[in-house]
DRENRO-956504 format. One record per residue (C-alpha): residue number from 0; residue in one letter; x, y, z. Coordinates in nm, 2 decimals. Layout:
// DRENRO-956504
SITE tivex miba     xx     yy     zz
SITE   NUM    a      X      Y      Z
...
***
This chain:
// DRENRO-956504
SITE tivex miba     xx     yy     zz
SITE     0    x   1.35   0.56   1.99
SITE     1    x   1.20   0.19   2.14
SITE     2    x   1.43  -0.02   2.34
SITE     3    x   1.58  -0.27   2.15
SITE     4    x   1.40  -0.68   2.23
SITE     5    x   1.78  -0.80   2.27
SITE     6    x   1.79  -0.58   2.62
SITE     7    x   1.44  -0.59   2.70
SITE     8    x   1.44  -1.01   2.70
SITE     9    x   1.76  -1.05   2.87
SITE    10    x   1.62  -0.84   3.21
SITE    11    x   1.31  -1.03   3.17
SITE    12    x   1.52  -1.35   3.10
SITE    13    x   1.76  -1.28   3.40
SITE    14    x   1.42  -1.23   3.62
SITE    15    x   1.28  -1.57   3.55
SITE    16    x   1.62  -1.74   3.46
SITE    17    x   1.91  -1.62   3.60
SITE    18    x   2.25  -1.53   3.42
SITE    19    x   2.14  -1.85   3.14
SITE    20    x   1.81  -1.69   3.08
SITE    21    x   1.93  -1.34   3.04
SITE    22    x   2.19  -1.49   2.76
SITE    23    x   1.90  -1.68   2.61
SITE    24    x   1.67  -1.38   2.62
SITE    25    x   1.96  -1.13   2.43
SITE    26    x   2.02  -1.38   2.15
SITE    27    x   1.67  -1.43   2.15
SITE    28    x   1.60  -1.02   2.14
SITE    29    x   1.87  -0.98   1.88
SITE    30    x   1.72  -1.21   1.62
SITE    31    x   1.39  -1.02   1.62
SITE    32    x   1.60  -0.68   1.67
SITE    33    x   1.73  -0.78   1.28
SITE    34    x   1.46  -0.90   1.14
SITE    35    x   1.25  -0.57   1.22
SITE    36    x   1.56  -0.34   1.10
SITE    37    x   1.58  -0.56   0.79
SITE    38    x   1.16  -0.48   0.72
SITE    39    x   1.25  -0.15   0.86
SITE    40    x   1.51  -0.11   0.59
SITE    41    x   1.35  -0.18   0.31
SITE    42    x   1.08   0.02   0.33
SITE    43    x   1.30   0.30   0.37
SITE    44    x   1.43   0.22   0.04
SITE    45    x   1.09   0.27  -0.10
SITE    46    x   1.12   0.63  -0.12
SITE    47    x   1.41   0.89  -0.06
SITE    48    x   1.21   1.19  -0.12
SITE    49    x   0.94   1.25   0.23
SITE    50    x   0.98   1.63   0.15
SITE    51    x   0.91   1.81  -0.19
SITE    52    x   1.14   2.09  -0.12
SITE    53    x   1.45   1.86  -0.14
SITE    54    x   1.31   1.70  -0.46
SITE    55    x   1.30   2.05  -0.63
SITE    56    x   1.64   2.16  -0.51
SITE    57    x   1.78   1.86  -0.58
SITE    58    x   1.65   1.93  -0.96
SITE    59    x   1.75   2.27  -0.93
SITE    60    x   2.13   2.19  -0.90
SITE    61    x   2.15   2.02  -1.15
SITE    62    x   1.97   2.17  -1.43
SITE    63    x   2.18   2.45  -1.32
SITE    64    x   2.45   2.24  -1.36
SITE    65    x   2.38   2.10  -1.74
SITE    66    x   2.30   2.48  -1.84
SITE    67    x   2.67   2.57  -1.69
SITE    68    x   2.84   2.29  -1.88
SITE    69    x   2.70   2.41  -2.21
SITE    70    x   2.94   2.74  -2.18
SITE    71    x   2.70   2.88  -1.96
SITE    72    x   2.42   2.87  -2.26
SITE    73    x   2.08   2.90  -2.11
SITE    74    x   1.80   2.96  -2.35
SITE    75    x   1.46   3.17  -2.28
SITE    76    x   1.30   2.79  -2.36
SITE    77    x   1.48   2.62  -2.08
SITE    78    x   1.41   2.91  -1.85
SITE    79    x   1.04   2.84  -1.97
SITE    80    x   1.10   2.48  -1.88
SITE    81    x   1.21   2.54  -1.54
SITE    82    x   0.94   2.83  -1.46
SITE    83    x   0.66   2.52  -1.64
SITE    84    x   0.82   2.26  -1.38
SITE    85    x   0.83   2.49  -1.04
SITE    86    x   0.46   2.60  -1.14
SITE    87    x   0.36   2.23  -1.10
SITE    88    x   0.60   2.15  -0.86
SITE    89    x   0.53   2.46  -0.62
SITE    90    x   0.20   2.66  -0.72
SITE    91    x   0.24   3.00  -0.87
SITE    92    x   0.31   3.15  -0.55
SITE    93    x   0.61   3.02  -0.51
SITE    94    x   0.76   3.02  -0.83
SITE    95    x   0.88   3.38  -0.81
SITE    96    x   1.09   3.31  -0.47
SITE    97    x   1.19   2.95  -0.66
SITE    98    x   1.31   3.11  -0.99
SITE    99    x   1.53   3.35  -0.80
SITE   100    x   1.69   3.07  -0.59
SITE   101    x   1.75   2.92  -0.95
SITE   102    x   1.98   3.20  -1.08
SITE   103    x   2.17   3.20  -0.77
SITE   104    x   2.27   2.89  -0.83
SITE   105    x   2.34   2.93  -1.21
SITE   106    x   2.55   3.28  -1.06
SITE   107    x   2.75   3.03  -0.76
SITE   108    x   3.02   2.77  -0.84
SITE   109    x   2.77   2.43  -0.81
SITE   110    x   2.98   2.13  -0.66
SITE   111    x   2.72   1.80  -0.78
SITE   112    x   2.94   1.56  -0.59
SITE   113    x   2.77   1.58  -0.27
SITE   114    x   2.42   1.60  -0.39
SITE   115    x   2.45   1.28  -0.64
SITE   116    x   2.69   1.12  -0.36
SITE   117    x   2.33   1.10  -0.14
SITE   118    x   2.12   1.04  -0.44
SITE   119    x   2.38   0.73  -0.53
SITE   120    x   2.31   0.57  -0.15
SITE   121    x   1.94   0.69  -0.08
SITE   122    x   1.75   0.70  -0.39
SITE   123    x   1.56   0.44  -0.55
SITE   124    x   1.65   0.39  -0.93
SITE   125    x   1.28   0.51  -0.98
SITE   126    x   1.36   0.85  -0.87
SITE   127    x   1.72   0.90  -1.03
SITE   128    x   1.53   0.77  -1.34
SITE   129    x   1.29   1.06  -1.34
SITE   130    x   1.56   1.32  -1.23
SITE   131    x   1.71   1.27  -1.55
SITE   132    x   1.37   1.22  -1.74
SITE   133    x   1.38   1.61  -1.61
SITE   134    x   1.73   1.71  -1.69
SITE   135    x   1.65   1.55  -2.10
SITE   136    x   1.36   1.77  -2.11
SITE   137    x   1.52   2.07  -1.97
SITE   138    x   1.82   2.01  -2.19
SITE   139    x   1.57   1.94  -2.49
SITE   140    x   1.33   2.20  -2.46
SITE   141    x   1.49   2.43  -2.74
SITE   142    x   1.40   2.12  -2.95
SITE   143    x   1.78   2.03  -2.96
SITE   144    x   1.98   1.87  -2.72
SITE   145    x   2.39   1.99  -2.73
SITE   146    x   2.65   1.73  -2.66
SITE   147    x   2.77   1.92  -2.35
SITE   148    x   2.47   1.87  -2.23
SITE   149    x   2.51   1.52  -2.29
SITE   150    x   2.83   1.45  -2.15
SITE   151    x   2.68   1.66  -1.81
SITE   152    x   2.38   1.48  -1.79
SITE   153    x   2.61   1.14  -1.82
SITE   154    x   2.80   1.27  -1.57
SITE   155    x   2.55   1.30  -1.36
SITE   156    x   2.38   0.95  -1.45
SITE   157    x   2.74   0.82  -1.37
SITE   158    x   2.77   0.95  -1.00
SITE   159    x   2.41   0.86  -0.91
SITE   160    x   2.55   0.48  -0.98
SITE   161    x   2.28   0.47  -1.26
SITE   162    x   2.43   0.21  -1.50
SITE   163    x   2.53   0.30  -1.83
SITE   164    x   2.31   0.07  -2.03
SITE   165    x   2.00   0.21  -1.86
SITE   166    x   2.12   0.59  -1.89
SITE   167    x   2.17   0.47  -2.28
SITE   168    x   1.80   0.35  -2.23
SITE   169    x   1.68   0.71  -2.12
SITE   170    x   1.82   0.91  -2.35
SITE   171    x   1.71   0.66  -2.69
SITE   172    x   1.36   0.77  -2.57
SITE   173    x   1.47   1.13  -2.60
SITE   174    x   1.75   1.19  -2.86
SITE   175    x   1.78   0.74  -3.01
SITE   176    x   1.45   0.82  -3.28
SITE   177    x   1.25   1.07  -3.48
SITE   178    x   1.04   1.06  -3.14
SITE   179    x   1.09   1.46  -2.92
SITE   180    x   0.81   1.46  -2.73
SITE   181    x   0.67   1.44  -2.38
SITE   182    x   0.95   1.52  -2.19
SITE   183    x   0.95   1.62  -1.85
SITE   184    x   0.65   1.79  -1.92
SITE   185    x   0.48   1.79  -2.25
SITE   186    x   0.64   2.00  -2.46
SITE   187    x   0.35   2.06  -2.66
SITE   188    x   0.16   2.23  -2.40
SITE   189    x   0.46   2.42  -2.31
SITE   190    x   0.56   2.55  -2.67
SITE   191    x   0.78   2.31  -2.74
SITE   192    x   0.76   2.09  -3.07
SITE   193    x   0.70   1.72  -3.04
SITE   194    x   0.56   1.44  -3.32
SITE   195    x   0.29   1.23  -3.29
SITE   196    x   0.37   0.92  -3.06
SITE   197    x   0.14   0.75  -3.26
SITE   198    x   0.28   0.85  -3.59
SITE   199    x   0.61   0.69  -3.41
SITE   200    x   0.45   0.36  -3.30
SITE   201    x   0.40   0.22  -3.66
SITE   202    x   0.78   0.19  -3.79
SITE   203    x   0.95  -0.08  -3.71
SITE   204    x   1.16  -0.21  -3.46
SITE   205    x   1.49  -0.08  -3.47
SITE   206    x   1.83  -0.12  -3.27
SITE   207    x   1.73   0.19  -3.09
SITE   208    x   1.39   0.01  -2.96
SITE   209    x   1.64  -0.24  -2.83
SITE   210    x   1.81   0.05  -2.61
SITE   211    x   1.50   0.15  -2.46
SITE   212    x   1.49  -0.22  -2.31
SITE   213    x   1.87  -0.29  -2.23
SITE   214    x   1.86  -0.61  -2.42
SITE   215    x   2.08  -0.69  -2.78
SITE   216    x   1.92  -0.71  -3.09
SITE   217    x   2.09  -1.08  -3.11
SITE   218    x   1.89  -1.18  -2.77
SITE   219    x   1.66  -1.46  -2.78
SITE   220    x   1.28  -1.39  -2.74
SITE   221    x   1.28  -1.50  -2.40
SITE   222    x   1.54  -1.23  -2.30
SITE   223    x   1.37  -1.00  -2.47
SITE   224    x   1.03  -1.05  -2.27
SITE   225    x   1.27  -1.08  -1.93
SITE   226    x   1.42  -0.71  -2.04
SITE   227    x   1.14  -0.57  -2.13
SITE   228    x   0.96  -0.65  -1.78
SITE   229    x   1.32  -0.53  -1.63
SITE   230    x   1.25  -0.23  -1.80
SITE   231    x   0.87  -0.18  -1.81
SITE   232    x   0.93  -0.20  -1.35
SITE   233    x   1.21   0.10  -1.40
SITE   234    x   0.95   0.28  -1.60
SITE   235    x   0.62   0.18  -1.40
SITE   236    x   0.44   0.56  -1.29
SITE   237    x   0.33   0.38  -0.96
SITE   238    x   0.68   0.39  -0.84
SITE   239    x   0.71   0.76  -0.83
SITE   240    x   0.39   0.81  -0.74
SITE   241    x   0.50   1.00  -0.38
SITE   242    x   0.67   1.26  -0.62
SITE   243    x   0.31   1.40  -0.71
SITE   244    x   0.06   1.35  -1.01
SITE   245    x   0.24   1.52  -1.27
SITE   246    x   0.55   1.32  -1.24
SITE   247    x   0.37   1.01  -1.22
SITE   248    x   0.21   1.14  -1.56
SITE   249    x   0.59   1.25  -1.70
SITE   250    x   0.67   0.84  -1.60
SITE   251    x   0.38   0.77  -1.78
SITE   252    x   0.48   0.90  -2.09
SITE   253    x   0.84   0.73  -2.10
SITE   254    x   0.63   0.38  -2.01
SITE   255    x   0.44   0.40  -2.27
SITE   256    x   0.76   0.43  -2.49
SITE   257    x   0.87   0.12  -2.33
SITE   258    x   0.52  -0.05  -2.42
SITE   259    x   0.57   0.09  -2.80
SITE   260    x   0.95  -0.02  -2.84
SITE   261    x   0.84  -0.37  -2.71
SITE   262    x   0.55  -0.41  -2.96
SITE   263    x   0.75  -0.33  -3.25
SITE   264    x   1.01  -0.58  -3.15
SITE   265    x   0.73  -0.86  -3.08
SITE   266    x   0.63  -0.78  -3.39
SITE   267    x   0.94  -0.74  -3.63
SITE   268    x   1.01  -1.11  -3.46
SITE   269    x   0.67  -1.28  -3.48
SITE   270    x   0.64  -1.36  -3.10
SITE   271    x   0.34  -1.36  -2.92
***
């Protein structure tokens, strides 16, 4: 780690100045000293994740966790769901090792606190977004999602400091409409059922399309353009882009969804 520009002026301050230039040269030093931690910051903040591993544990926990809270109910489909994920996520030598290290964790008592405690200060919304994009799909991938596995996933929404409108947001895309698929993964490709996200496009707007954006059906037009921008940024794939290609293409799927709810609401009002 650098020296710090507050320590490094005032010895070159005290040099050429004495005791005033050494003062002069720390206040100096410490005003660039926060400006570079405050750039230095917030690109921190772009990404939590730098290692995969931790992204795929993370996940692990608290699948394993959802499954648990549903009376210990874990179906062939969601085992299928996981195997599907750690397959993209690892490569097919690794899943073997990686499924194991799953039923451990479904055998141990699993404590989420400390694991959403970090995602709640470290993560970006964009990544606690598609963590639960993940935990809906594995929770769905029986085609049916159970309300214990509602409450857990809330749960965990909850202590991850996601806020309850946009955890209400999330799941409308997965349990608000006729609409079951692309999940996590497509579920079609992993022999799970779906509809036609086309089919799906052509009703109209409903309350639920509201949900998706976080905005009243009683908003004015203007709000509704401001939420929907809110909503189509939470969504956007290039913000969890770092987390590989096939999440940003699972993002891609629940953006799109945004896109739809918002053109049946432009259209059910008239606006342009």
């Amino acid at each position: 780690m650098g020296c710090s520009f507050s320590i490094i002026l005032a010895i070159l301050g005290y040099i050429y100045g004495g005791l005033g230039g050494a003062l002069g040269g720390f206040l100096f030093g410490a005003f660039i000293d926060a400006i570079i931690n405050r750039i230095g910051g917030k690109k921190s903040r772009a990404q939590h994740y730098y290692k995969p591993q931790d992204f795929t544990d993370d996940k692990l926990i608290l699948a394993a966790y959802v499954a648990k809270a549903d009376n210990n109910r874990l179906l062939r489909s969601e085992m299928e769901y996981v195997r599907q994920f750690l397959l993209k996520d690892l490569g097919s030598s690794a899943v073997q090792s990686a499924m194991l290290r799953f039923r451990d964790i479904l055998n141990s008592d699993i404590d989420i606190a400390n694991v959403c405690a970090d995602l709640r200060q470290h993560a970006t919304i964009y990544e606690k977004l598609i963590i639960l994009q993940f935990l809906f799909g594995f929770a769905q991938a029986d085609g049916s999602m159970r309300q214990e596995e509602l409450d857990a996933i809330q749960h965990i929404s909850d202590l991850c400091g996601i806020p309850r409108s946009t955890f209400e947001s999330l799941k409308s895309m997965f349990v608000g409409s006729s609409y079951y698929g692309g999940g996590y993964y497509d579920q079609q490709q992993y022999g799970g059922s779906s509809s036609s996200s086309s089919s799906y496009s052509t009703r109209t707007a409903t309350d639920n399309d509201y949900r998706i954006l976080e905005v009243s059906p009683d908003a004015s037009d203007e709000e509704v353009k401001k939420a929907y921008r809110a909503a189509a940024k939470k969504h956007h794939p290039d913000k969890v882009s770092h987390l590989g290609e096939d999440v940003r293409k699972a993002a891609e799927v629940k953006f799109a969804q945004v896109n739809e709810a918002y053109e049946r609401i432009k259209k059910a009002r008239g606006m342009n």
